[in-house]
VMD Tcl script that builds the backbone (N, CA, C; Angstrom):
set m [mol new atoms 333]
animate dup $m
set s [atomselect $m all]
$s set {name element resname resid chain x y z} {
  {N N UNK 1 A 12.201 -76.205 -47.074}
  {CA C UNK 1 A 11.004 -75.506 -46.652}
  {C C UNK 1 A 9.840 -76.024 -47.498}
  {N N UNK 2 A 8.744 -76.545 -46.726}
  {CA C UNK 2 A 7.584 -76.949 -47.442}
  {C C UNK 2 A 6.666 -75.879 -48.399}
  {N N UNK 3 A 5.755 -76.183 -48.695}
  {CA C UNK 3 A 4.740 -75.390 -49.641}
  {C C UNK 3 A 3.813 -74.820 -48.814}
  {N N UNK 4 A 3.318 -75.275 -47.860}
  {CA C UNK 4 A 2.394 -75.077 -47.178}
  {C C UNK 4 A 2.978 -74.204 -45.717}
  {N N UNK 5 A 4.298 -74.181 -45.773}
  {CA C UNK 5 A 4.829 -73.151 -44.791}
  {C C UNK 5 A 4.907 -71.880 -45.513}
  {N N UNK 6 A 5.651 -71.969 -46.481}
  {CA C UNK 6 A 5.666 -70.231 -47.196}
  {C C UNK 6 A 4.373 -70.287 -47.381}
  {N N UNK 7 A 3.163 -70.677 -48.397}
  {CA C UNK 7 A 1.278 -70.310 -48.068}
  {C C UNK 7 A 0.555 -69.379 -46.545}
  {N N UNK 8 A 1.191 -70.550 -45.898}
  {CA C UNK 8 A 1.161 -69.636 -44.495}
  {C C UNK 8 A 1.976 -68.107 -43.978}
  {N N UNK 9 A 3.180 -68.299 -44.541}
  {CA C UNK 9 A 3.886 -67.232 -44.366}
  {C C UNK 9 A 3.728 -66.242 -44.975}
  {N N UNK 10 A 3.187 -66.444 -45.934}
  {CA C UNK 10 A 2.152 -65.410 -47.374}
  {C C UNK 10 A 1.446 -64.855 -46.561}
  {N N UNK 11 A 0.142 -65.332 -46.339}
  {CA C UNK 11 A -0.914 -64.842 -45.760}
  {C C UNK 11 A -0.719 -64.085 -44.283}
  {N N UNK 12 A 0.224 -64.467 -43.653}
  {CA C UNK 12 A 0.810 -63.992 -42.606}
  {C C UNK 12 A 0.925 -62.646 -42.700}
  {N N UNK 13 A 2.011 -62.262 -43.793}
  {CA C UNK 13 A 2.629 -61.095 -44.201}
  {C C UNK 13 A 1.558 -60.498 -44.956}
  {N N UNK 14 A 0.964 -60.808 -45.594}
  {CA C UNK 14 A -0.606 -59.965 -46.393}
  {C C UNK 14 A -1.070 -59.230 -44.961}
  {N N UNK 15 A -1.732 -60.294 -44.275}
  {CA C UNK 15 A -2.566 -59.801 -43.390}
  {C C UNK 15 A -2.055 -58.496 -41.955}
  {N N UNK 16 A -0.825 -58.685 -41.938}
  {CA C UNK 16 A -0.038 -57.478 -41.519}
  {C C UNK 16 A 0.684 -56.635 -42.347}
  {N N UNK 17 A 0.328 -56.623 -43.115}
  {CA C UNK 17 A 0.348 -55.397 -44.427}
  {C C UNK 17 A -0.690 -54.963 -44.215}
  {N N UNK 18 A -1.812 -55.589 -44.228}
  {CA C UNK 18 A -3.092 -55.237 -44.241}
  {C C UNK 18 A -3.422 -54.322 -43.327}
  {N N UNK 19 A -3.328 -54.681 -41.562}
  {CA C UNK 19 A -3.503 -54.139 -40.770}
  {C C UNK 19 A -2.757 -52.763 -40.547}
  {N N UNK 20 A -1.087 -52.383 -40.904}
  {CA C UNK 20 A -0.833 -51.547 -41.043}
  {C C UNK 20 A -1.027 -50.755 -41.757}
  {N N UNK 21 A -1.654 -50.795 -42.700}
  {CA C UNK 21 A -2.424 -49.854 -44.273}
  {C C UNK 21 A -3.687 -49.548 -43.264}
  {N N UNK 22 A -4.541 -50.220 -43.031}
  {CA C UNK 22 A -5.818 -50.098 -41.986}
  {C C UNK 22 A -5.311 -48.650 -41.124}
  {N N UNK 23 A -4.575 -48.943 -40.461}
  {CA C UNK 23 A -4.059 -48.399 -39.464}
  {C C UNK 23 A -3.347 -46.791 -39.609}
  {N N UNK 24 A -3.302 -46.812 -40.709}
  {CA C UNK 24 A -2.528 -45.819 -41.572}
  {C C UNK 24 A -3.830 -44.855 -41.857}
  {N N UNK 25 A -4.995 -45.814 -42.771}
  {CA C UNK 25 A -5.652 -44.682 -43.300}
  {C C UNK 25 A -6.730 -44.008 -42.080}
  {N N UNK 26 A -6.899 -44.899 -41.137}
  {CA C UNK 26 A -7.693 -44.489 -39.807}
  {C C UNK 26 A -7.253 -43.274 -39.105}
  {N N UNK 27 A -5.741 -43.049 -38.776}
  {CA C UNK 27 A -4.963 -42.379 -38.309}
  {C C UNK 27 A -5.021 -41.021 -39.206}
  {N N UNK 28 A -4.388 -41.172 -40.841}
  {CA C UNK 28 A -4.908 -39.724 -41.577}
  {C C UNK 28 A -6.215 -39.492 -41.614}
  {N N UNK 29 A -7.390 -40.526 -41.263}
  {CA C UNK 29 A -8.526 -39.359 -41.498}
  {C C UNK 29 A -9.081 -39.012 -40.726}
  {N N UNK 30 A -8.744 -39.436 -39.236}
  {CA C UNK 30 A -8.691 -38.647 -37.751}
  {C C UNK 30 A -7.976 -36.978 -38.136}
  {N N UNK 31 A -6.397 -37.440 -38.772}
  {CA C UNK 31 A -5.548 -36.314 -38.439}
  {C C UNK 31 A -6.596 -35.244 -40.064}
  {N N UNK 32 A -7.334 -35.452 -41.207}
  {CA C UNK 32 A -7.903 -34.520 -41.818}
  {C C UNK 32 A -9.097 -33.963 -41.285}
  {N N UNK 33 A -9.779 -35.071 -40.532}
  {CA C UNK 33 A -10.965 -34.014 -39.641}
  {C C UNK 33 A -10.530 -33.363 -38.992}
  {N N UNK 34 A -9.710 -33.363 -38.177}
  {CA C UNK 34 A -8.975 -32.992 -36.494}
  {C C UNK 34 A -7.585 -31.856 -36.622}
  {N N UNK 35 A -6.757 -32.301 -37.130}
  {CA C UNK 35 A -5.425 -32.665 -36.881}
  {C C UNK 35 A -4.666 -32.970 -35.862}
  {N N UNK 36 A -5.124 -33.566 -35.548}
  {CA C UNK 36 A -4.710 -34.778 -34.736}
  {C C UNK 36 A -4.388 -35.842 -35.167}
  {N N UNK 37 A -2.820 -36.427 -34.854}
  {CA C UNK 37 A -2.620 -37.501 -35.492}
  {C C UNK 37 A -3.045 -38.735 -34.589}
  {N N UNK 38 A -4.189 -39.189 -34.219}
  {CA C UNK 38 A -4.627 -40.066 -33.354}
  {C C UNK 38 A -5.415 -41.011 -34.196}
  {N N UNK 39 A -5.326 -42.605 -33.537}
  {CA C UNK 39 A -6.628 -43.300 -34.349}
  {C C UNK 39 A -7.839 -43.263 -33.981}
  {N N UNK 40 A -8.286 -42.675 -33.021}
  {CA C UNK 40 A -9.669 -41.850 -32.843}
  {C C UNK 40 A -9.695 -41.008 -32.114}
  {N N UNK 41 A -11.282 -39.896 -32.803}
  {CA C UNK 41 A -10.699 -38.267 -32.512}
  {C C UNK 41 A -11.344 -38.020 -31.096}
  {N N UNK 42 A -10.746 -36.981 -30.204}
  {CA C UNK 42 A -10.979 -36.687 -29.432}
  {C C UNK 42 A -12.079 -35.572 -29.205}
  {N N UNK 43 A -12.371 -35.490 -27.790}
  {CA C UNK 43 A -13.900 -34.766 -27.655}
  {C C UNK 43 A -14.066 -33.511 -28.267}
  {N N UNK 44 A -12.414 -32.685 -27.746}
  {CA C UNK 44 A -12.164 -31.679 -27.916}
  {C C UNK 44 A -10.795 -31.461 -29.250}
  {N N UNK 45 A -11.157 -32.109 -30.410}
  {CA C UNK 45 A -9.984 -31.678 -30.905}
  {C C UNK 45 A -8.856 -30.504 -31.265}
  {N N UNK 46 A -7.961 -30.422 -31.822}
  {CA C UNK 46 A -6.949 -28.977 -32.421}
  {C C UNK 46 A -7.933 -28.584 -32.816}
  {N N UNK 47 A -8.449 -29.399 -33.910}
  {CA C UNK 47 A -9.037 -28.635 -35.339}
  {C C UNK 47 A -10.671 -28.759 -34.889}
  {N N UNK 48 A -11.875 -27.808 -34.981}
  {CA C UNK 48 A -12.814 -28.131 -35.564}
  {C C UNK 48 A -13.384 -27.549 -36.742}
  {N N UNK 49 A -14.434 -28.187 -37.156}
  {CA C UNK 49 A -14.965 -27.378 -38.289}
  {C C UNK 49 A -16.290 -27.152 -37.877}
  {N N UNK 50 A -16.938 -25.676 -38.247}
  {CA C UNK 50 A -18.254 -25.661 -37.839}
  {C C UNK 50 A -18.541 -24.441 -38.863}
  {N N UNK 51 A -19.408 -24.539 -39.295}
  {CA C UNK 51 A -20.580 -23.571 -40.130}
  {C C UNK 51 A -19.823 -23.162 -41.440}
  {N N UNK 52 A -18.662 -24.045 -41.648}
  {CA C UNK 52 A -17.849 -24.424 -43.299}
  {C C UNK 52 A -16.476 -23.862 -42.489}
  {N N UNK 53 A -16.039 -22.995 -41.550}
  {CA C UNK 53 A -15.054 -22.797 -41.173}
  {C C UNK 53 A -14.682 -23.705 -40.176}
  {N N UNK 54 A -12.463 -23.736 -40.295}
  {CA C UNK 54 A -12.012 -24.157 -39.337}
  {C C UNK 54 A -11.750 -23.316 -37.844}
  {N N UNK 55 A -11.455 -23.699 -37.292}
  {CA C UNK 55 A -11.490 -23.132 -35.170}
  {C C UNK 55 A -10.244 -23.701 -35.163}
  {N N UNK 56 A -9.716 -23.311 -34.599}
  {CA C UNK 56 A -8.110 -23.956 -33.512}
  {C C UNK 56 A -8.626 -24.100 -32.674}
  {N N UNK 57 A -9.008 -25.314 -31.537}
  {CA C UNK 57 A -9.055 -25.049 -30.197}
  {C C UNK 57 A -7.691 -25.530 -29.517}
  {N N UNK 58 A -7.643 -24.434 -28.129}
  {CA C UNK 58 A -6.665 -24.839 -27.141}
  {C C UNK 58 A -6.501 -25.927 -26.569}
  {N N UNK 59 A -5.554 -26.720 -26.246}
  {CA C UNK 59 A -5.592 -28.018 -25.616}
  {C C UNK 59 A -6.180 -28.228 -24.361}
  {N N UNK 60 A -5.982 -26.985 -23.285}
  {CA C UNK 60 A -6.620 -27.602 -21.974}
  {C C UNK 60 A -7.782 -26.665 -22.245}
  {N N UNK 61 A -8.972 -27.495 -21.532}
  {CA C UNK 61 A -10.215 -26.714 -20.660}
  {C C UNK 61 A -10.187 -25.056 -20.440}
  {N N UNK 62 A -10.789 -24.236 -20.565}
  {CA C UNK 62 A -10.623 -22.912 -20.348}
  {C C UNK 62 A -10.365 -22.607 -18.865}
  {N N UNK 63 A -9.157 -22.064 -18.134}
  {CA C UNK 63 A -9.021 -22.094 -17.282}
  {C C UNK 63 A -9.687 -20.690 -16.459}
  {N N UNK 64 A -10.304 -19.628 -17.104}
  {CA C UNK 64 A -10.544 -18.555 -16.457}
  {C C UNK 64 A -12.503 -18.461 -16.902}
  {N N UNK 65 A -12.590 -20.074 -16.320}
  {CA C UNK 65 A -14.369 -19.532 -15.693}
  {C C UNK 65 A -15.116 -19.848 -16.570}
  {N N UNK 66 A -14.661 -19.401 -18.699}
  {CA C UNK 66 A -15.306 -19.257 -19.243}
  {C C UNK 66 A -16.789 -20.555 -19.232}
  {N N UNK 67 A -17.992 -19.997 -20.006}
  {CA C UNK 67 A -19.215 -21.053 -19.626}
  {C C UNK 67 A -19.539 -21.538 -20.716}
  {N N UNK 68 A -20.792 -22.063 -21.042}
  {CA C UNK 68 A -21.315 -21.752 -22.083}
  {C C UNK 68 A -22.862 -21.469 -22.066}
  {N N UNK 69 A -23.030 -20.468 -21.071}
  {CA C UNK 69 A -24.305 -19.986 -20.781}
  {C C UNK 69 A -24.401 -18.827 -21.863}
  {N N UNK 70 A -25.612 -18.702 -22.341}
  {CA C UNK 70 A -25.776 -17.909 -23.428}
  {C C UNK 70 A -25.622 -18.017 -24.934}
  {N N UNK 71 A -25.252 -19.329 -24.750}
  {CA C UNK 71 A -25.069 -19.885 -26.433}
  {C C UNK 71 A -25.805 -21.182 -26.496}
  {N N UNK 72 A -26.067 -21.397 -27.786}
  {CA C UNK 72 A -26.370 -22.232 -28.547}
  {C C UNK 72 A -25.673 -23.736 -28.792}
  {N N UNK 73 A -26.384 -24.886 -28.651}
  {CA C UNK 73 A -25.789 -25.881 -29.294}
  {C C UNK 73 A -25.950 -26.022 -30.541}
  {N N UNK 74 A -24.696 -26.403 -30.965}
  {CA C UNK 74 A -25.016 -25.827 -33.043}
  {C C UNK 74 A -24.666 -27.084 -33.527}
  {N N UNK 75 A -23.896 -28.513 -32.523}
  {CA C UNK 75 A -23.500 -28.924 -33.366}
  {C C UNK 75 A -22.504 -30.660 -32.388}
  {N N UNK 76 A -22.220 -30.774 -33.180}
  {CA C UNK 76 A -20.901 -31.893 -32.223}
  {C C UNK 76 A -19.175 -32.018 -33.463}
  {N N UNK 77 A -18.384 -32.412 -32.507}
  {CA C UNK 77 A -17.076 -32.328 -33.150}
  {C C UNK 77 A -17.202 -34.287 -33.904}
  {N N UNK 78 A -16.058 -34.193 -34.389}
  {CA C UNK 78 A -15.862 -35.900 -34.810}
  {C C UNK 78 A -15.959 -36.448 -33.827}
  {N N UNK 79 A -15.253 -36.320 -32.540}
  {CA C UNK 79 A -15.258 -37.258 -31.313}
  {C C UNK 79 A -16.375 -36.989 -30.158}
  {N N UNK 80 A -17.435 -36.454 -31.052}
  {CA C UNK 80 A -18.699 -36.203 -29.609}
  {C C UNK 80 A -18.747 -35.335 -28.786}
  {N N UNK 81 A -17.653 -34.238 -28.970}
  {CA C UNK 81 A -18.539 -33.245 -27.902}
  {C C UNK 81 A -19.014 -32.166 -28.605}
  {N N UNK 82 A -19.536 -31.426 -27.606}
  {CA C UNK 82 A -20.783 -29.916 -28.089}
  {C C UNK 82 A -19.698 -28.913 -28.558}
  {N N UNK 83 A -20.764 -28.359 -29.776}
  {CA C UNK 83 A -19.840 -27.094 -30.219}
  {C C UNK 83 A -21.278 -26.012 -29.991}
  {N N UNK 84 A -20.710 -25.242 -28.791}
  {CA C UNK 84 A -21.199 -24.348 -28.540}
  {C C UNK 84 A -21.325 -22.994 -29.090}
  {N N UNK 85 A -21.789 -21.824 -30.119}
  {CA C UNK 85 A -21.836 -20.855 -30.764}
  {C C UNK 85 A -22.913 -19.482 -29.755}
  {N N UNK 86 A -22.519 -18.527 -30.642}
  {CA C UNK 86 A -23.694 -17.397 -30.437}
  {C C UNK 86 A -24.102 -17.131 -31.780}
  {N N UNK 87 A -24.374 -18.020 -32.917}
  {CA C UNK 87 A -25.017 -18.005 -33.743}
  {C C UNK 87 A -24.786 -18.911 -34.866}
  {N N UNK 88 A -25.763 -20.050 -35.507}
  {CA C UNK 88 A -25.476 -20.701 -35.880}
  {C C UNK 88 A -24.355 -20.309 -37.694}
  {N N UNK 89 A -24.142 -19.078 -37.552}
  {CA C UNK 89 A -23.362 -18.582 -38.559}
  {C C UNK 89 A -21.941 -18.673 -37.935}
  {N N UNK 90 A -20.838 -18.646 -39.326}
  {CA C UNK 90 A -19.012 -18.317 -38.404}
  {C C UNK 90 A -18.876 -17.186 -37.486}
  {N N UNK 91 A -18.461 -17.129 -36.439}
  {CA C UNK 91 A -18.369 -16.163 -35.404}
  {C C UNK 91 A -16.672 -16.080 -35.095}
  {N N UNK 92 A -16.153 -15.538 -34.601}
  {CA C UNK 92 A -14.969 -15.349 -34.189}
  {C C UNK 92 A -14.269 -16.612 -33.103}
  {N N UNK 93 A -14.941 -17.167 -32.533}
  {CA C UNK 93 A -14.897 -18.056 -31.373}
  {C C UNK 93 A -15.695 -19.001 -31.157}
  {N N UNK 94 A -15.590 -20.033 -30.643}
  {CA C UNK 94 A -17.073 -20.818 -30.866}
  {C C UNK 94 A -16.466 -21.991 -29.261}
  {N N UNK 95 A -17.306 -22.617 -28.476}
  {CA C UNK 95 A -16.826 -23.478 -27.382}
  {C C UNK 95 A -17.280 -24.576 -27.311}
  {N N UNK 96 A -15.881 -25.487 -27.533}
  {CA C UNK 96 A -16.485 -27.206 -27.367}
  {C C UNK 96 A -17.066 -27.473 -25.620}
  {N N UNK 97 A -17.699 -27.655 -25.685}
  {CA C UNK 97 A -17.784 -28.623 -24.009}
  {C C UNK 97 A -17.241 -30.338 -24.288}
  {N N UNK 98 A -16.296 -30.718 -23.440}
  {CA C UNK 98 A -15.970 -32.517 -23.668}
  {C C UNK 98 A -15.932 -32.962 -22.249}
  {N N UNK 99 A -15.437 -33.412 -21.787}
  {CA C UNK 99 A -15.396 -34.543 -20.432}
  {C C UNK 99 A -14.696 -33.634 -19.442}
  {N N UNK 100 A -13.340 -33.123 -20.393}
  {CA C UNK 100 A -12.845 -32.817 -19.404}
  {C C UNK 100 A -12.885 -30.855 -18.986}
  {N N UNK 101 A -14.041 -30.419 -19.793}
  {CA C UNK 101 A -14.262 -28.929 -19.500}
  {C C UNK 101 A -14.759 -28.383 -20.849}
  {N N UNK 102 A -14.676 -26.925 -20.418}
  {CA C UNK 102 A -15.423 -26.116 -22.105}
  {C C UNK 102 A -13.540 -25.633 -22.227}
  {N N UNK 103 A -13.577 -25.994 -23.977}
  {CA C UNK 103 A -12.351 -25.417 -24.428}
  {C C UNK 103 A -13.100 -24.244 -25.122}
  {N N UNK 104 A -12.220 -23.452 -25.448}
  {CA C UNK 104 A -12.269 -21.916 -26.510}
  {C C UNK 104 A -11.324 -22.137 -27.689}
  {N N UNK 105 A -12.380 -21.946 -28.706}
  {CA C UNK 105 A -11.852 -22.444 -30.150}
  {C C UNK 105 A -11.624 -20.876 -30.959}
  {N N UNK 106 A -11.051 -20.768 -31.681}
  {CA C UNK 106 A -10.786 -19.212 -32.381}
  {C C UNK 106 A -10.972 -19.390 -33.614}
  {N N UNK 107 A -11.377 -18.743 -34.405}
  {CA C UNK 107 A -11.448 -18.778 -36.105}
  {C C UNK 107 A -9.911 -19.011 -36.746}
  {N N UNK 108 A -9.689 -19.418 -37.653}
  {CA C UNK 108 A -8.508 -19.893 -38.435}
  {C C UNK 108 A -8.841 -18.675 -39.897}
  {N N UNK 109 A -7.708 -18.114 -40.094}
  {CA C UNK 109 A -7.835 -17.500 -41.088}
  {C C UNK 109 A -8.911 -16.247 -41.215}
  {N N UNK 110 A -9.843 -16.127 -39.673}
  {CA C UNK 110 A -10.342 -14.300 -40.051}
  {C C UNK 110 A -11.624 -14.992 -40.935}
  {N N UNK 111 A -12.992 -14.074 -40.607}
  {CA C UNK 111 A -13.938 -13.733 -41.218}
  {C C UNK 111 A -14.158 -13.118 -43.000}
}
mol reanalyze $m
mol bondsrecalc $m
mol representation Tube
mol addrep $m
């Protein structure tokens, strides 16, 4: 085996080390904004954070009507969509709007 094949085979293996470390820390700091373990965050994530508190939101779209007439835009999630409030303070509930509908987010841990 030449010198200049293992050199190559070095750099080979660096550079996909590399990319999987990349790939690694992209993925946890999706999943610490979010929790979501995704490499980029979605409109509507699990997790948001808004006004220092976390929200759980539900995975699908609110299926019974809910709007977001009467509230406030306070804000956007990591992945771009609206976080809708009735006051730019923690409230009990708060609603993303994303692509695919308004989700309903709930307080984590109580007022």
């Amino acid at each position: 085996m030449s010198v200049r094949r293992v050199k190559w085979g070095n750099a080979i293996l660096a550079l996909a080390m590399l990319a999987v470390l990349g790939a690694g820390i992209q993925r946890w700091s999706v999943h610490d904004a979010t929790g979501d373990w995704e490499f980029w965050p979605r409109a509507a994530p699990s997790k948001v954070s808004f006004a220092g508190r976390h929200y759980d939101c539900m995975p699908e779209p609110t299926l019974w009507g809910e709007t977001i007439d009467g509230l406030g835009l306070r804000g956007l999630t990591a992945g771009g969509g609206e976080i809708y409030s009735s006051s730019a303070e923690a409230t009990t509930s708060i609603r993303v709007k994303a692509g695919d509908g308004v989700h309903t987010c709930t307080l984590m841990g109580g007022l």
